[in-house]
C-alpha angles and dihedrals in degrees: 000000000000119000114209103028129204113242102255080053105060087045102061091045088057085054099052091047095048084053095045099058096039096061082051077061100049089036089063090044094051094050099024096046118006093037103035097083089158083061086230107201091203085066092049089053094042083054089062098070100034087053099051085039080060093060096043103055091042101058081040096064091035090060093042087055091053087054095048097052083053099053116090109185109250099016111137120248093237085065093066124086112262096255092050086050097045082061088067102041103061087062094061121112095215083062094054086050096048093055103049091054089042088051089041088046089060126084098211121215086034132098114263115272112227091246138322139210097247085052090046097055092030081063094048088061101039087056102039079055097039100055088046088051089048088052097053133077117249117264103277082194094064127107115233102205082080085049083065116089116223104151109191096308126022102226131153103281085050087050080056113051086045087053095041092052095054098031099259122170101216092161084112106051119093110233085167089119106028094099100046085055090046095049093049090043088045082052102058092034101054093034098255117155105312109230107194097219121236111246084248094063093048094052089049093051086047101049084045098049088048087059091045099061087042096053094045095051094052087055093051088050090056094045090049096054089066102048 
C-alpha cells in the first residue's frame, strides 16, 4: 500500500471502497429479502452484524485513506498538527511504559501527592522519549488502518473525533439510525436479548446504511478536493 497518495488517487480508492461495500449491502438485500421467500427470521438476524460490518469497514478505510493523503514520508513528527500526531503517538511503546509507572506511582482513592520520586523518574523517561520521537520522521511502514480509531463500536461521537482529527466536515451525514443498528448488532454480539427483526427493519437499516456510506463518502470527496 502506498503511504502518501496522489489525489486522483485517493479518489478513485474512496470510490472502490464506496462500491465495495455497497455491493456487502446488496448482497444482504438479495439473500436476506428477494431471495428469503420463507421469510426466514435467522437470516434477518444474521443481516444485523454484516450491515453494520458494511458501515465499519467503510468509514475505516475512508479515514485510512485521509491519513494517508496527510502523511509525507520523512516528515518529522513535529511537523505534524498536534491531533495527527497524537495518532502516532498512542502506538508507541515508550507511552504504554510511561503509563504503567505513572499509574504504579500513584496511590489510587487518595488525594494527589505534589510530586514523588517514581513520577519523577516515570516523567524523565517519558520526555527523554518523547523529544527523540518529535525529531523523527512517522513510521512510513505502518499501516494506517490501525491509525484509524474504532473503538468497540463506530457511532457518531467515534465518526467525530476521526473527523475531527483529519478536517472532515461530517454536519451533513445522518447519524439518526446508527445506534439503533449498533444496539441490535451489540445484541446479537455480547449475547444481550436476542430480538429476531422484522423484514421491514432489515430493509430500513439497509436503505439507511446505503445512504451512510453515501453521505460519508461524499464528505470525504469533498475533503479530498481541498486537500
Amino acid at each position: 500500500m502506498k503511504r502518501h497518495i496522489k489525489l486522483s488517487e485517493a479518489r478513485a480508492e474512496a470510490d472502490s471502497a464506496l462500491l465495495r461495500h455497497k455491493n456487502i449491502l446488496k448482497n444482504i438485500e438479495t439473500h436476506a429479502i428477494s431471495k428469503n421467500e420463507d421469510n426466514d427470521e435467522f437470516l434477518y438476524l444474521m443481516s444485523i452484524p454484516v450491515i453494520y460490518a458494511a458501515w465499519e469497514g467503510f468509514f475505516r478505510i475512508s479515514c485510512s485513506i485521509c491519513l494517508r493523503r496527510k502523511f509525507f514520508q520523512g516528515k518529522k513528527i513535529k511537523s505534524y498538527d498536534a491531533q495527527y500526531a497524537a495518532l502516532w503517538l498512542q502506538k508507541q511503546s515508550f507511552l504504554n511504559s510511561f503509563l504503567d509507572k505513572l499509574f504504579s506511582s500513584m496511590n489510587l482513592g487518595n488525594p494527589p501527592k505534589k510530586s514523588t520520586a517514581g513520577r519523577y523518574h516515570a516523567l524523565v523517561g517519558f520526555t527523554g522519549s518523547i523529544v527523540q520521537w518529535l525529531d523523527e520522521p512517522a513510521n512510513h511502514l505502518q499501516n494506517f488502518d490501525d491509525l484509524v480509531m474504532t473503538h468497540s463500536n463506530v457511532n457518531k461521537d467515534v465518526a467525530l473525533i476521526n473527523s475531527e482529527i483529519i478536517g472532515l466536515d461530517i454536519s451533513q451525514v445522518n447519524f439518526g439510525r446508527l445506534n439503533d443498528l449498533l444496539g441490535r448488532r451489540n445484541d446479537i454480539a455480547h449475547g444481550g436479548l436476542i430480538d429476531y427483526p422484522s423484514k421491514q427493519v432489515v430493509e430500513d437499516l439497509i436503505r439507511y446504511a446505503d445512504c451512510l456510506l453515501d453521505e460519508f463518502n461524499s464528505s470525504v470527496k469533498a475533503w479530498l478536493s481541498g486537500s
